[in-house]
C-alpha positions as CSV (number, residue, x, y, z in Angstrom):
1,X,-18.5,-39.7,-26.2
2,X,-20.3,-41.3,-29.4
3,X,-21.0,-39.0,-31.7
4,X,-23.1,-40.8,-33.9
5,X,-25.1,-42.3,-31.6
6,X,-25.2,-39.2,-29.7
7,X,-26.7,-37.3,-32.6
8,X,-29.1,-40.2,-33.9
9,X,-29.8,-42.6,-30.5
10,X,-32.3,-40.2,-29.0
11,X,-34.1,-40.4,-32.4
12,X,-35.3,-37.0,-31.8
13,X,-35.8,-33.6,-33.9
14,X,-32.0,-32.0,-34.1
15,X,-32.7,-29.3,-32.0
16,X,-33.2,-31.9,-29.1
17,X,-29.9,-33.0,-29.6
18,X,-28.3,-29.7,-29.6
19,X,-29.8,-29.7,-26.2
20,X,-28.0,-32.6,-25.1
21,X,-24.7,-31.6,-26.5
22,X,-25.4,-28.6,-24.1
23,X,-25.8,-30.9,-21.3
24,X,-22.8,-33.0,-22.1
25,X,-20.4,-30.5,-22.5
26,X,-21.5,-28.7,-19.2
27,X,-21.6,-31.5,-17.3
28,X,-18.2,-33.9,-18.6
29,X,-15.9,-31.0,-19.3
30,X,-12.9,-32.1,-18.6
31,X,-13.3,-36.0,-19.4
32,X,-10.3,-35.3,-21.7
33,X,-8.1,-33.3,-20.0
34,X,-5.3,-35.8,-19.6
35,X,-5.0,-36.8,-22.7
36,X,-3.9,-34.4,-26.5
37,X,-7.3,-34.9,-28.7
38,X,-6.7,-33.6,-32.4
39,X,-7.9,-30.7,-33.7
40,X,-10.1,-31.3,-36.6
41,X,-10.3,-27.9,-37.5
42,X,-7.0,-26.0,-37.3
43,X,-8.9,-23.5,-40.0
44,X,-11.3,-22.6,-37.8
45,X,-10.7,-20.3,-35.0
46,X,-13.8,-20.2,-32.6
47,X,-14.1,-15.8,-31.5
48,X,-13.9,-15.7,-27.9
49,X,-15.4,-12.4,-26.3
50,X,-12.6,-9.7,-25.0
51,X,-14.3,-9.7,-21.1
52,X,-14.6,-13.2,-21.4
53,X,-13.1,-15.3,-18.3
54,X,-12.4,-19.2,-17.2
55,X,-11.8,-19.8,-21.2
56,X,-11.9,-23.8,-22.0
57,X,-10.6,-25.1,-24.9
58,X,-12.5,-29.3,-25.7
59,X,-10.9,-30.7,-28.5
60,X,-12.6,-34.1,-29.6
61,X,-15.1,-34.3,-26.7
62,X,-17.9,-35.2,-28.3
63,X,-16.2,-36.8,-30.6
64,X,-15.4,-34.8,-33.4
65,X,-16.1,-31.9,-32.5
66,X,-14.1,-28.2,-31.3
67,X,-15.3,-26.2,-28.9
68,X,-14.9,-23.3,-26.6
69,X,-16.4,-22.8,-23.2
70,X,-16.2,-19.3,-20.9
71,X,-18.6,-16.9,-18.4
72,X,-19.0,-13.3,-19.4
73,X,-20.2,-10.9,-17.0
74,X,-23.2,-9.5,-19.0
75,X,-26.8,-8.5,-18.6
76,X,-29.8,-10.8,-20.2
77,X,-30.8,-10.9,-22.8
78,X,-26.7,-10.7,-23.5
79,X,-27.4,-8.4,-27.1
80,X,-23.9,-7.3,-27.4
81,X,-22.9,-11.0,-27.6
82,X,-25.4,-12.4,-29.8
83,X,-24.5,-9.0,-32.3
84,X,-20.6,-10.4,-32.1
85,X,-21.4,-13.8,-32.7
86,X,-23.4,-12.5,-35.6
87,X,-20.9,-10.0,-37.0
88,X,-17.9,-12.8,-36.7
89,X,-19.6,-15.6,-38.2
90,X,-21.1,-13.6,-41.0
91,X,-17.8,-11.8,-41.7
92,X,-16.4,-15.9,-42.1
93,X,-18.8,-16.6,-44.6
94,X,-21.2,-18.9,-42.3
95,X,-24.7,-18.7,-42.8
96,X,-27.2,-18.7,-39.8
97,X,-30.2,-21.4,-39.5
98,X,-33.7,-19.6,-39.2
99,X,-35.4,-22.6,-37.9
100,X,-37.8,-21.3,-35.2
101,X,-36.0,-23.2,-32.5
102,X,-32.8,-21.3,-33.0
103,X,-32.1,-17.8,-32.2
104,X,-34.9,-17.0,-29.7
105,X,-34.5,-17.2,-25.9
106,X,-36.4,-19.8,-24.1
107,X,-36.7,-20.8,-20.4
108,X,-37.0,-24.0,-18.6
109,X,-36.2,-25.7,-15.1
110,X,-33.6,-28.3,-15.5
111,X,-34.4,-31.3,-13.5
112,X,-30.7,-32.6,-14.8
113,X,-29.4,-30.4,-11.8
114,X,-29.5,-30.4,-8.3
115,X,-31.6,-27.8,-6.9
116,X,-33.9,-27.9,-10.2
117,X,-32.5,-24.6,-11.6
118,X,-34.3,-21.2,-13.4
119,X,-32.7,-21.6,-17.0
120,X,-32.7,-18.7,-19.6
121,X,-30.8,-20.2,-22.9
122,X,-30.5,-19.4,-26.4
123,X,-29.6,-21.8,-29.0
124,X,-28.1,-20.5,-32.8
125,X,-26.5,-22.3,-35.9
126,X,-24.5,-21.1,-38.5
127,X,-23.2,-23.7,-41.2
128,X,-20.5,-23.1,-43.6
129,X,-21.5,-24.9,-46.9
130,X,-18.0,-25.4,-48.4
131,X,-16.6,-26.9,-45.5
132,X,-19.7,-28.7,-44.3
133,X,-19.7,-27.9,-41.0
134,X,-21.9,-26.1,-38.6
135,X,-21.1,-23.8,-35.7
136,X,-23.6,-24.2,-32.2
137,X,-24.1,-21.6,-29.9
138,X,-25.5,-22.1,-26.5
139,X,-26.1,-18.6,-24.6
140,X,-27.2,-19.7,-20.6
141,X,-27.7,-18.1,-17.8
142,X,-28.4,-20.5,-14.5
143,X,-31.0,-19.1,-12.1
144,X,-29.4,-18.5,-7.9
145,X,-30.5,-17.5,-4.5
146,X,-29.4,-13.9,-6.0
147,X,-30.3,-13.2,-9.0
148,X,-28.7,-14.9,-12.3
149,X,-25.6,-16.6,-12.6
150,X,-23.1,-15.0,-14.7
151,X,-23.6,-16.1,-19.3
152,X,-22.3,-19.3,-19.7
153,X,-21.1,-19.2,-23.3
154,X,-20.3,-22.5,-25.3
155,X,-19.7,-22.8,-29.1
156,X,-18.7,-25.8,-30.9
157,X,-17.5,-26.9,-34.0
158,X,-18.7,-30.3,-36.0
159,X,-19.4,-31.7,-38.6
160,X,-22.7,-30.8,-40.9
161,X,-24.8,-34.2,-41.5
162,X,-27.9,-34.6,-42.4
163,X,-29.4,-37.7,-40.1
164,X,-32.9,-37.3,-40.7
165,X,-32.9,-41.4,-42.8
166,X,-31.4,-42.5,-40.1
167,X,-33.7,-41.1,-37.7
168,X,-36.2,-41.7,-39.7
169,X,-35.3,-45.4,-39.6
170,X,-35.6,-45.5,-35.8
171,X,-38.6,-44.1,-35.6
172,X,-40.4,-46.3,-38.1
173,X,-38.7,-49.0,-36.3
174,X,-40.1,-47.9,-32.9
175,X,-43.8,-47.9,-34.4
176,X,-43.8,-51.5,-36.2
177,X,-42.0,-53.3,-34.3
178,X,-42.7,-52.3,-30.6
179,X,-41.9,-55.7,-29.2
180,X,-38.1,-55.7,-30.8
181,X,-37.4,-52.2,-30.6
182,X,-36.4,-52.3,-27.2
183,X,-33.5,-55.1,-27.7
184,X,-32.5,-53.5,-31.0
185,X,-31.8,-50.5,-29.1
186,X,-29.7,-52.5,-26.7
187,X,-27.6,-54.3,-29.3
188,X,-27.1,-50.6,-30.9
189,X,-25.7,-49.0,-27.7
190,X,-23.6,-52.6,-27.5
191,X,-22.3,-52.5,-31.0
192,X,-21.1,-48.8,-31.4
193,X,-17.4,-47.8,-30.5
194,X,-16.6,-44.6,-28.6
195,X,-15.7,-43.2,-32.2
196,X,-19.1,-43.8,-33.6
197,X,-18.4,-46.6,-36.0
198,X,-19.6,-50.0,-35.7
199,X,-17.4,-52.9,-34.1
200,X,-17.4,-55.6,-36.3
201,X,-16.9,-58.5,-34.3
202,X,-19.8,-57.1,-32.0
203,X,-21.6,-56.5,-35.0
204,X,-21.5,-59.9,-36.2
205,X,-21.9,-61.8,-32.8
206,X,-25.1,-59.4,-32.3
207,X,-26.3,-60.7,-35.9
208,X,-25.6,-64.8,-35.0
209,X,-27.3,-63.9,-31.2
210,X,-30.4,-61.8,-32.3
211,X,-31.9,-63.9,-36.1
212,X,-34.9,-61.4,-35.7
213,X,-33.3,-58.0,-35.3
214,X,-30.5,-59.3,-38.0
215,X,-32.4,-57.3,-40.9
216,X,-32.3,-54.0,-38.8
217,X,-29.3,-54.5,-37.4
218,X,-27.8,-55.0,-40.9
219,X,-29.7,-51.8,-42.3
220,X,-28.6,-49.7,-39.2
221,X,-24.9,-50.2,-40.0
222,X,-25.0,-49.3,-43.3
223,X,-26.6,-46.3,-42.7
224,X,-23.9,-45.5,-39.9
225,X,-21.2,-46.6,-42.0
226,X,-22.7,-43.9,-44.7
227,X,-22.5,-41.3,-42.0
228,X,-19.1,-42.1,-40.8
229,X,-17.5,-41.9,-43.9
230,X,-19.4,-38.5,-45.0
231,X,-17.6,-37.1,-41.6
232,X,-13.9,-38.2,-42.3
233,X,-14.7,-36.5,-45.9
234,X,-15.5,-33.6,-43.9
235,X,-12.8,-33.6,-41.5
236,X,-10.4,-34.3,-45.0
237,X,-11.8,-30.7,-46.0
238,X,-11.5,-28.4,-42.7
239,X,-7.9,-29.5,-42.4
Protein backbone atom coordinates (compact mmCIF):
# COMPACT_ATOMS: atom_id res chain seq x y z
CA UNK A 1 0.00 0.00 0.00
CA UNK A 2 1.30 3.76 -0.62
CA UNK A 3 0.32 5.68 1.90
CA UNK A 4 1.10 8.96 0.61
CA UNK A 5 -0.21 8.55 -2.50
CA UNK A 6 -3.06 6.84 -1.08
CA UNK A 7 -4.02 9.85 1.03
CA UNK A 8 -3.11 12.61 -1.69
CA UNK A 9 -3.56 10.66 -5.41
CA UNK A 10 -7.32 10.86 -5.38
CA UNK A 11 -6.83 14.62 -4.77
CA UNK A 12 -10.03 14.51 -3.05
CA UNK A 13 -11.63 16.14 0.30
CA UNK A 14 -10.13 13.83 3.32
CA UNK A 15 -13.22 12.34 4.15
CA UNK A 16 -13.14 10.60 0.64
CA UNK A 17 -10.08 9.09 1.47
CA UNK A 18 -11.16 7.74 4.74
CA UNK A 19 -13.55 6.02 2.46
CA UNK A 20 -11.10 4.41 0.63
CA UNK A 21 -9.03 3.29 3.44
CA UNK A 22 -12.39 1.58 4.41
CA UNK A 23 -12.36 -0.10 1.12
CA UNK A 24 -8.81 -1.18 1.28
CA UNK A 25 -8.69 -2.62 4.40
CA UNK A 26 -11.95 -4.66 3.75
CA UNK A 27 -11.05 -5.77 0.73
CA UNK A 28 -6.85 -6.61 1.07
CA UNK A 29 -6.92 -7.83 4.64
CA UNK A 30 -4.63 -10.18 4.83
CA UNK A 31 -2.02 -8.90 1.95
CA UNK A 32 0.49 -9.03 4.96
CA UNK A 33 -0.12 -11.93 6.74
CA UNK A 34 3.04 -13.75 5.91
CA UNK A 35 5.17 -11.47 6.67
CA UNK A 36 6.02 -9.38 10.70
CA UNK A 37 5.15 -5.54 9.82
CA UNK A 38 6.28 -3.15 12.84
CA UNK A 39 4.24 -1.68 15.06
CA UNK A 40 4.52 1.96 14.92
CA UNK A 41 2.57 2.55 17.86
CA UNK A 42 3.35 0.10 20.75
CA UNK A 43 1.80 3.14 23.04
CA UNK A 44 -1.31 2.86 21.58
CA UNK A 45 -3.60 0.06 22.40
CA UNK A 46 -6.68 0.11 19.96
CA UNK A 47 -10.15 -0.96 22.68
CA UNK A 48 -11.63 -3.89 21.18
CA UNK A 49 -15.44 -4.49 22.27
CA UNK A 50 -15.84 -7.52 24.99
CA UNK A 51 -18.63 -9.48 22.42
CA UNK A 52 -16.47 -8.78 19.74
CA UNK A 53 -15.51 -11.89 17.40
CA UNK A 54 -13.11 -12.80 14.30
CA UNK A 55 -10.60 -9.95 15.87
CA UNK A 56 -7.80 -8.98 13.19
CA UNK A 57 -4.86 -7.32 14.10
CA UNK A 58 -3.04 -5.18 10.42
CA UNK A 59 0.10 -3.78 11.29
CA UNK A 60 1.69 -1.60 8.50
CA UNK A 61 -1.10 -2.28 5.77
CA UNK A 62 -1.59 0.76 4.63
CA UNK A 63 1.53 1.67 5.26
CA UNK A 64 1.89 3.15 8.41
CA UNK A 65 -0.75 2.58 9.86
CA UNK A 66 -2.32 0.01 13.07
CA UNK A 67 -5.43 -1.25 12.93
CA UNK A 68 -8.02 -3.58 14.30
CA UNK A 69 -10.76 -5.30 12.44
CA UNK A 70 -13.91 -7.54 14.13
CA UNK A 71 -17.93 -8.22 13.75
CA UNK A 72 -20.10 -7.50 16.73
CA UNK A 73 -23.49 -8.93 17.00
CA UNK A 74 -25.35 -5.62 17.63
CA UNK A 75 -28.54 -3.76 16.55
CA UNK A 76 -28.28 -0.42 14.20
CA UNK A 77 -27.72 2.23 14.88
CA UNK A 78 -24.94 0.26 17.21
CA UNK A 79 -25.25 3.24 20.29
CA UNK A 80 -23.55 1.19 22.81
CA UNK A 81 -20.57 1.04 20.54
CA UNK A 82 -20.29 4.43 19.34
CA UNK A 83 -20.75 5.45 23.53
CA UNK A 84 -17.43 3.02 24.10
CA UNK A 85 -15.51 4.36 21.44
CA UNK A 86 -16.44 7.76 22.87
CA UNK A 87 -15.85 6.98 26.52
CA UNK A 88 -12.21 5.14 25.61
CA UNK A 89 -10.86 7.62 23.40
CA UNK A 90 -11.93 10.54 25.54
CA UNK A 91 -10.62 8.91 28.72
CA UNK A 92 -6.97 8.70 26.35
CA UNK A 93 -6.97 12.19 25.98
CA UNK A 94 -8.06 12.13 22.03
CA UNK A 95 -10.15 14.71 20.87
CA UNK A 96 -13.06 13.92 18.30
CA UNK A 97 -13.34 15.84 14.76
CA UNK A 98 -16.90 17.58 14.35
CA UNK A 99 -16.64 17.91 10.80
CA UNK A 100 -20.16 17.21 9.46
CA UNK A 101 -18.97 14.19 7.56
CA UNK A 102 -17.96 12.41 10.66
CA UNK A 103 -20.03 11.03 13.31
CA UNK A 104 -23.44 10.79 11.50
CA UNK A 105 -24.71 7.53 9.74
CA UNK A 106 -25.04 7.60 6.04
CA UNK A 107 -26.23 4.99 3.52
CA UNK A 108 -25.05 4.13 0.10
CA UNK A 109 -25.07 1.09 -2.44
CA UNK A 110 -21.52 -0.04 -3.10
CA UNK A 111 -20.98 -0.77 -6.62
CA UNK A 112 -17.27 -1.90 -5.43
CA UNK A 113 -19.10 -5.30 -4.50
CA UNK A 114 -20.72 -7.94 -6.19
CA UNK A 115 -24.29 -7.94 -5.72
CA UNK A 116 -24.27 -3.93 -5.38
CA UNK A 117 -24.86 -4.10 -1.52
CA UNK A 118 -27.42 -1.86 1.03
CA UNK A 119 -24.60 -0.04 3.18
CA UNK A 120 -25.26 1.70 6.56
CA UNK A 121 -21.73 3.26 7.81
CA UNK A 122 -20.51 5.61 10.12
CA UNK A 123 -17.33 7.36 9.91
CA UNK A 124 -15.50 9.23 13.36
CA UNK A 125 -12.02 10.77 14.08
CA UNK A 126 -10.37 11.47 17.17
CA UNK A 127 -6.72 12.97 17.00
CA UNK A 128 -4.33 13.07 19.72
CA UNK A 129 -2.38 16.50 19.42
CA UNK A 130 0.78 15.54 21.32
CA UNK A 131 1.46 12.54 19.46
CA UNK A 132 0.08 13.65 16.11
CA UNK A 133 -1.87 11.03 15.23
CA UNK A 134 -5.50 10.41 14.48
CA UNK A 135 -7.71 7.40 15.31
CA UNK A 136 -10.58 6.27 12.27
CA UNK A 137 -13.51 4.54 12.96
CA UNK A 138 -15.56 2.87 10.41
CA UNK A 139 -19.03 1.41 11.92
CA UNK A 140 -20.74 -0.85 8.77
CA UNK A 141 -23.32 -2.89 8.42
CA UNK A 142 -23.61 -4.79 4.75
CA UNK A 143 -27.27 -5.20 3.60
CA UNK A 144 -28.37 -9.45 2.87
CA UNK A 145 -31.25 -11.50 1.51
CA UNK A 146 -32.19 -11.37 5.44
CA UNK A 147 -31.92 -8.59 6.98
CA UNK A 148 -28.35 -6.79 7.88
CA UNK A 149 -25.15 -8.38 8.13
CA UNK A 150 -23.65 -8.48 11.52
CA UNK A 151 -21.32 -4.51 12.55
CA UNK A 152 -18.29 -4.63 10.86
CA UNK A 153 -16.00 -2.61 13.11
CA UNK A 154 -12.49 -1.23 11.84
CA UNK A 155 -10.35 1.34 13.62
CA UNK A 156 -6.96 2.41 12.70
CA UNK A 157 -4.19 4.23 13.80
CA UNK A 158 -1.87 6.78 11.53
CA UNK A 159 -0.29 9.34 11.33
CA UNK A 160 -2.04 13.17 11.59
CA UNK A 161 -0.94 15.23 8.34
CA UNK A 162 -2.21 17.90 7.01
CA UNK A 163 -2.18 17.36 2.96
CA UNK A 164 -4.46 19.98 1.95
CA UNK A 165 -0.92 22.00 -0.23
CA UNK A 166 -0.40 19.08 -1.66
CA UNK A 167 -3.81 18.56 -2.69
CA UNK A 168 -4.16 21.70 -3.41
CA UNK A 169 -1.31 21.34 -5.83
CA UNK A 170 -3.02 18.65 -7.78
CA UNK A 171 -5.94 20.24 -8.18
CA UNK A 172 -4.60 23.48 -9.55
CA UNK A 173 -2.58 21.30 -11.69
CA UNK A 174 -5.67 19.43 -13.03
CA UNK A 175 -7.35 22.94 -13.95
CA UNK A 176 -4.36 24.65 -15.94
CA UNK A 177 -2.82 22.27 -17.36
CA UNK A 178 -5.50 19.69 -18.64
CA UNK A 179 -3.49 18.48 -21.49
CA UNK A 180 -0.29 17.34 -19.05
CA UNK A 181 -2.23 16.39 -16.16
CA UNK A 182 -2.96 13.15 -17.37
CA UNK A 183 0.89 12.01 -17.87
CA UNK A 184 1.89 13.78 -14.80
CA UNK A 185 -0.35 11.64 -13.02
CA UNK A 186 1.17 8.57 -14.65
CA UNK A 187 4.84 9.49 -13.95
CA UNK A 188 3.51 10.02 -10.15
CA UNK A 189 1.99 6.55 -9.70
CA UNK A 190 5.52 5.46 -11.63
CA UNK A 191 7.78 7.27 -9.36
CA UNK A 192 6.39 6.52 -5.75
CA UNK A 193 7.69 3.42 -3.76
CA UNK A 194 5.39 1.15 -1.82
CA UNK A 195 6.59 3.20 1.28
CA UNK A 196 5.38 6.52 -0.10
CA UNK A 197 8.65 8.22 -0.76
CA UNK A 198 9.95 8.98 -4.06
CA UNK A 199 12.46 6.70 -6.04
CA UNK A 200 15.21 8.63 -7.07
CA UNK A 201 16.49 7.09 -9.98
CA UNK A 202 12.76 6.95 -11.28
CA UNK A 203 12.55 10.35 -10.27
CA UNK A 204 15.24 11.54 -12.23
CA UNK A 205 14.81 9.37 -15.47
CA UNK A 206 10.92 10.80 -15.27
CA UNK A 207 12.61 14.41 -15.17
CA UNK A 208 15.30 13.64 -18.44
CA UNK A 209 11.93 11.74 -20.25
CA UNK A 210 9.08 14.27 -19.58
CA UNK A 211 11.12 18.41 -20.03
CA UNK A 212 7.49 19.70 -19.66
CA UNK A 213 6.11 18.01 -16.56
CA UNK A 214 9.93 18.55 -15.00
CA UNK A 215 8.73 21.75 -13.04
CA UNK A 216 5.77 19.76 -11.45
CA UNK A 217 7.44 16.86 -11.10
CA UNK A 218 10.14 18.70 -9.16
CA UNK A 219 7.57 20.65 -6.98
CA UNK A 220 5.48 17.32 -6.31
CA UNK A 221 8.56 15.65 -4.64
CA UNK A 222 9.33 18.22 -2.51
CA UNK A 223 6.20 18.44 -1.18
CA UNK A 224 6.17 14.59 -0.67
CA UNK A 225 9.51 14.60 0.72
CA UNK A 226 7.95 17.37 3.36
CA UNK A 227 5.26 14.88 4.13
CA UNK A 228 7.51 11.93 4.55
CA UNK A 229 9.69 13.36 6.82
CA UNK A 230 6.79 15.03 9.07
CA UNK A 231 5.58 11.06 9.42
CA UNK A 232 8.95 9.46 10.57
CA UNK A 233 8.86 12.56 13.17
CA UNK A 234 5.70 11.26 14.10
CA UNK A 235 6.38 7.72 14.22
CA UNK A 236 9.84 8.99 16.35
CA UNK A 237 7.06 10.34 18.99
CA UNK A 238 4.42 7.30 19.34
CA UNK A 239 7.26 5.00 19.98
Amino acid sequence: MRYVQKKVGEYSMKIKAMLMTVCIILAGWLENAYCTPPDYYPSIKIPVMTDGYNVEKVYDNPKYTKSIHYLLKVDYPAQTVIEFYNSRFKADGWVISNEKSYNEWQSFIDGTIKGDPKIRQRLSLWVKPDLEIEAFLALRYEGQNNGWSDLNVICQIAPSIDYSKLEQFLEKLQKDKKDLYPRFMEQMDSIVKSNGEVDEDKFNHALISNKDLAPYLIEYKKMVDEITLKIKEILIKSK
